[in-house]
C-alpha positions in Angstrom: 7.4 0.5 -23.7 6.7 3.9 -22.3 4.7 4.0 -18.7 1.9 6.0 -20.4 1.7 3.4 -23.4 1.6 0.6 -21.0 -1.0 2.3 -19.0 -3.5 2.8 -21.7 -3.2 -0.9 -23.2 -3.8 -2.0 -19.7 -6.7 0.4 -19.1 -8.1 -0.9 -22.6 -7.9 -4.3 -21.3 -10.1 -3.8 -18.8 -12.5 -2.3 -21.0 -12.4 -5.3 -23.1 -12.8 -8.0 -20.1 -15.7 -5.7 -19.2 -17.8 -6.0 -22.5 -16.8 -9.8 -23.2 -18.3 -10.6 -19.3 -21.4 -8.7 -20.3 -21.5 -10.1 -24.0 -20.8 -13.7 -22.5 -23.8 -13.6 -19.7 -26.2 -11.7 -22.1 -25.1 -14.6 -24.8 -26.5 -12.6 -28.2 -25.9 -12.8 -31.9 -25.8 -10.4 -34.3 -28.6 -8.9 -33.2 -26.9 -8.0 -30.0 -23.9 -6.9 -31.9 -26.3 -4.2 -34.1 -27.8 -3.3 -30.8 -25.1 -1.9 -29.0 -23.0 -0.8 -32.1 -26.0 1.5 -32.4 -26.5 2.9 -29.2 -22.3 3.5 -28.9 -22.9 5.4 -32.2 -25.3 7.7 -30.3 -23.3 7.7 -27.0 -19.5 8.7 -29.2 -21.5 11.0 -31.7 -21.1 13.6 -29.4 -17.1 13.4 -29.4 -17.4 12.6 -33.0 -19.0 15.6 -33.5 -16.3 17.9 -31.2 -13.6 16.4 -33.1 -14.7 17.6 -36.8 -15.1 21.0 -35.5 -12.4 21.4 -33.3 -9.8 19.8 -35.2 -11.1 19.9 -38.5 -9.5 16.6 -40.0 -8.7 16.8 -43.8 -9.9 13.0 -45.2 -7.8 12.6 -48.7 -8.0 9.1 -50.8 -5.5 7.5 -48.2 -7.2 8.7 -45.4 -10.8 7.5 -46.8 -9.6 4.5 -48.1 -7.9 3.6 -45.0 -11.6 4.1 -43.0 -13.0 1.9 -45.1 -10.6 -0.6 -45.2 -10.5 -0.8 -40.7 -14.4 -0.7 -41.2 -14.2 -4.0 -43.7 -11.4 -5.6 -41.4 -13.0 -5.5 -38.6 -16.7 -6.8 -39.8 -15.4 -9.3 -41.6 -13.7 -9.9 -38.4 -16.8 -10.3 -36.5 -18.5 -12.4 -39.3 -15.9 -14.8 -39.4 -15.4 -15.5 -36.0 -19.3 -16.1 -35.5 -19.2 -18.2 -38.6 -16.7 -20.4 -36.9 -18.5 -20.8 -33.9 -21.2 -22.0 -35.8 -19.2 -24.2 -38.0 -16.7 -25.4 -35.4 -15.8 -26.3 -32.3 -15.4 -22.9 -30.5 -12.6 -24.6 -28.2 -10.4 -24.8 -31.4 -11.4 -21.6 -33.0 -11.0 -19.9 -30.3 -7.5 -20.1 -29.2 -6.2 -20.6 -32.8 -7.1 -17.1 -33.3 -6.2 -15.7 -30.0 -2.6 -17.1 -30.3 -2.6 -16.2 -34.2 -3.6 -12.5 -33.9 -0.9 -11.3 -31.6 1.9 -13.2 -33.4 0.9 -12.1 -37.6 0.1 -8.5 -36.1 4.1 -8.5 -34.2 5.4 -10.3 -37.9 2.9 -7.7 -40.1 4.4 -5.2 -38.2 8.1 -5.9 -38.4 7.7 -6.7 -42.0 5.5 -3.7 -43.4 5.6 -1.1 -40.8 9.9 -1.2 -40.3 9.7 -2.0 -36.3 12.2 -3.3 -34.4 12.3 -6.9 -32.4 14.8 -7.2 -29.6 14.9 -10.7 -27.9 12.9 -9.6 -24.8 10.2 -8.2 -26.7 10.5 -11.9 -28.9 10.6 -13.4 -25.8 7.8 -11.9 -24.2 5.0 -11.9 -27.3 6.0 -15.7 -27.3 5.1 -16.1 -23.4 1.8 -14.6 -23.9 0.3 -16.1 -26.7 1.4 -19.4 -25.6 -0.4 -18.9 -22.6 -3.6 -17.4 -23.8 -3.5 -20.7 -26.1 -3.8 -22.6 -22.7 -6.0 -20.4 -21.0 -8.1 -20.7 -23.5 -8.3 -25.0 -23.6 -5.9 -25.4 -25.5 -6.1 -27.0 -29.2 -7.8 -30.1 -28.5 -7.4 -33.6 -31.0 -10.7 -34.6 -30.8 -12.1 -31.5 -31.6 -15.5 -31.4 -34.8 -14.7 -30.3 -37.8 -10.8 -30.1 -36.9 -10.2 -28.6 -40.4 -12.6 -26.0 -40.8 -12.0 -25.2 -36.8 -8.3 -24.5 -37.5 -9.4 -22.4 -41.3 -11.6 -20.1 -39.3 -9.2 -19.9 -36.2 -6.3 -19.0 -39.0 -8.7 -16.6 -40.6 -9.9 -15.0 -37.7 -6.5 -14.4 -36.6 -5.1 -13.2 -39.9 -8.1 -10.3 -39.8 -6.7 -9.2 -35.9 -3.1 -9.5 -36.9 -4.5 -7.0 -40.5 -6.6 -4.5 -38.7 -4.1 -3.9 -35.9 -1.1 -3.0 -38.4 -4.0 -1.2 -40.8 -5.2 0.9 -38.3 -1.2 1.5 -36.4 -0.9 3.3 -39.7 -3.9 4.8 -40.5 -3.4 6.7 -36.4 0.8 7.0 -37.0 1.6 7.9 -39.8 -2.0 9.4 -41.5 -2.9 10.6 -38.5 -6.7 9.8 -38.6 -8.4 10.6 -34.8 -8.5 6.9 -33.0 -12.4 7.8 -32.2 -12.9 8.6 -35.2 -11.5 6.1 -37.1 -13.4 3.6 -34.2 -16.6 5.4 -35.0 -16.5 4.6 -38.3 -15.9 1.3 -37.6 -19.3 1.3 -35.0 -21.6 2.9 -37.6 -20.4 0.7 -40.1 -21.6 -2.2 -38.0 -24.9 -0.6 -37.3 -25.4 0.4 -41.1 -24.1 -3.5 -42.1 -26.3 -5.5 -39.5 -29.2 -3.5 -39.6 -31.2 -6.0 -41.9 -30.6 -8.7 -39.7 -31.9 -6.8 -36.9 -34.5 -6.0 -38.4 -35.7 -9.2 -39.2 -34.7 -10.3 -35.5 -36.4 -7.2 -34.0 -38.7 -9.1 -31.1 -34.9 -10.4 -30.0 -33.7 -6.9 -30.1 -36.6 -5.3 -27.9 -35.8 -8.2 -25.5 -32.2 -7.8 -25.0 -32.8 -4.2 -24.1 -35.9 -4.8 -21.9 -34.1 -7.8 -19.7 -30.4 -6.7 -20.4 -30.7 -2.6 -20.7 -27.8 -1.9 -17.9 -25.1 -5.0 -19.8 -26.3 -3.3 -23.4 -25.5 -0.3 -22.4 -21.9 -0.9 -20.8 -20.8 -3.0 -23.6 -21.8 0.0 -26.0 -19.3 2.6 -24.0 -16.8 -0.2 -23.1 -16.2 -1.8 -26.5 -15.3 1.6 -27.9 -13.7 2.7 -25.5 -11.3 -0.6 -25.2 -9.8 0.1 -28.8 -10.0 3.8 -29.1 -7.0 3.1 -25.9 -5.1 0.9 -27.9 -5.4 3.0 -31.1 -4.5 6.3 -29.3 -1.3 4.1 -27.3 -0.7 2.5 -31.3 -0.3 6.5 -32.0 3.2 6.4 -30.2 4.1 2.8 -29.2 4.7 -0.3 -31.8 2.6 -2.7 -33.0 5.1 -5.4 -31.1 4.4 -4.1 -27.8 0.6 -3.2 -28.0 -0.9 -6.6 -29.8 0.6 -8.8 -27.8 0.0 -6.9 -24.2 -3.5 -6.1 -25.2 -4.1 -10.4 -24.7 -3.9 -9.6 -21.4 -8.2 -8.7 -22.0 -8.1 -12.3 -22.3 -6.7 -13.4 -19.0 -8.8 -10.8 -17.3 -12.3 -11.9 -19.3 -11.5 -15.8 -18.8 -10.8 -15.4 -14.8 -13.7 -13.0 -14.2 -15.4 -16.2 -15.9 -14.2 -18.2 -13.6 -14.7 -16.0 -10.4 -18.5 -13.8 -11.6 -19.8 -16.9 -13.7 -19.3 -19.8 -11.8 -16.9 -21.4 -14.6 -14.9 -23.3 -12.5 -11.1 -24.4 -13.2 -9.6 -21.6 -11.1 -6.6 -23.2 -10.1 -5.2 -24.1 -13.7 -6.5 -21.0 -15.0 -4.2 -19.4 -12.5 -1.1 -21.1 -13.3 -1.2 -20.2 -17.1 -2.0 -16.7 -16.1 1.3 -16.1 -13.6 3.0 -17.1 -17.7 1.0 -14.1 -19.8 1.8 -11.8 -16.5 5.3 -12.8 -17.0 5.1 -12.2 -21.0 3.7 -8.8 -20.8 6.2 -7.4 -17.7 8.9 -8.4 -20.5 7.4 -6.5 -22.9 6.3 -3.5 -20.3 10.0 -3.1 -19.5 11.5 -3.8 -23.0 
């Protein structure tokens, strides 16, 4: 993994931490989502804009069908994952698809994209999901609903593990601009959710009354997170970049733990000295 590659995942992993804390204290629904998917349309439309008439993209069938596919991956994405919050016990879902996402998008990769996996890099991918699975709680026995928990979890993950290798090749090899191909992904959220926000607008006008400054970071910062690990999929492989990019997890779960009070900093600690261990494997594969 180049030094530049490993840099940008990193950078984009701080972005991600970033929105999750914000997303995590403001603790919205859709609503929230349609919110700042909006206002990070308005922010990037700019650079949207600068891109078309600089660079001039050509958009075919491929290139078109491949937007809309990233924009239908990654709602349904969303959807699902809220869905089995709602449905199931979040300390199931949400490790199942934490640890699922990195490993199908490494396997999706190998298998449909040609990439190579050495040992180290084997090695390494394993290190870090097992230790975002623990970082995360762990799968617990007694968890509700254990079997629609685990369906979500296992759907959720096949979604990341889809859009990552989806959108590796829509930046690689059909060369589609990362901010554009995130853009579209950000108005189709705005353009999706809008009737729920609608219906929820009262909650909308709140959340950017008492939470303008967190609604406005998560905007830039949620964007700006993948459009770094899109441009670092442009020249790096899918089996470095999805399983480094967990590394948004360590960092969101500790700030947790250190900004919101969370407690259990000591065993959160020890499971994240085995993801920093996973991803220098991979960084010097």
């Amino acid at each position: 993994m180049t030094a530049f590659g490993f840099a940008l995942v990193l950078a984009a992993a701080f972005c991600h931490a970033t929105w999750n804390f914000f997303v995590k204290r403001i603790n919205g629904g859709p609503e929230l989502v349609w919110l700042f998917s909006a206002i990070s349309v308005a922010i990037y439309f700019p650079f949207a804009a600068y891109i078309v008439v600089t660079e001039k993209p050509q958009f075919g069938f491929w290139e078109i069908l491949f937007i809309a596919g990233s924009v239908a991956l990654h709602l349904g994405y969303f959807l699902l994952l809220q869905t089995g919050y709602r449905k199931g016990d979040l300390s199931l879902v949400y490790p199942t698809a934490r640890a699922t996402g990195p490993f199908l998008s490494t396997s999706f990769a190998v298998l449909f994209l040609g990439e190579n996996m050495s040992v180290q890099i084997a090695m390494g991918a394993i290190a870090v999901i097992i230790g975002v699975v623990c970082l995360t709680g762990g799968f617990k026995s007694g968890a509700k609903n254990l079997t629609a928990s685990l369906g979500f979890g296992l759907g959720a993950g096949m979604l990341i593990g889809s859009y990552t290798v989806w959108d590796a090749y829509a930046v690689s090899a059909l060369l589609i601009s990362p901010l554009l191909l995130d853009y579209a992904s950000s108005v189709g959220r705005t353009i999706l959710l809008a009737p729920i926000a609608v219906k929820r607008k009262e909650l909308v006008k709140t959340y950017w009354r008492d939470h303008r400054f967190g609604v406005v970071t998560i905007a830039v910062f949620n964007s700006l997170a993948y459009i770094l690990v899109l441009y670092a999929l442009t020249f790096t492989p899918v089996v470095y970049v999805a399983p480094t990019r967990e590394i948004s997890v360590l960092l969101t779960v500790l700030m947790g733990s250190l900004l919101l009070g969370e407690g259990d900093l000591t065993r959160r600690l020890k499971w994240a000295t085995l993801i920093l261990a996973g991803v220098a494997m991979l960084a010097t594969a």
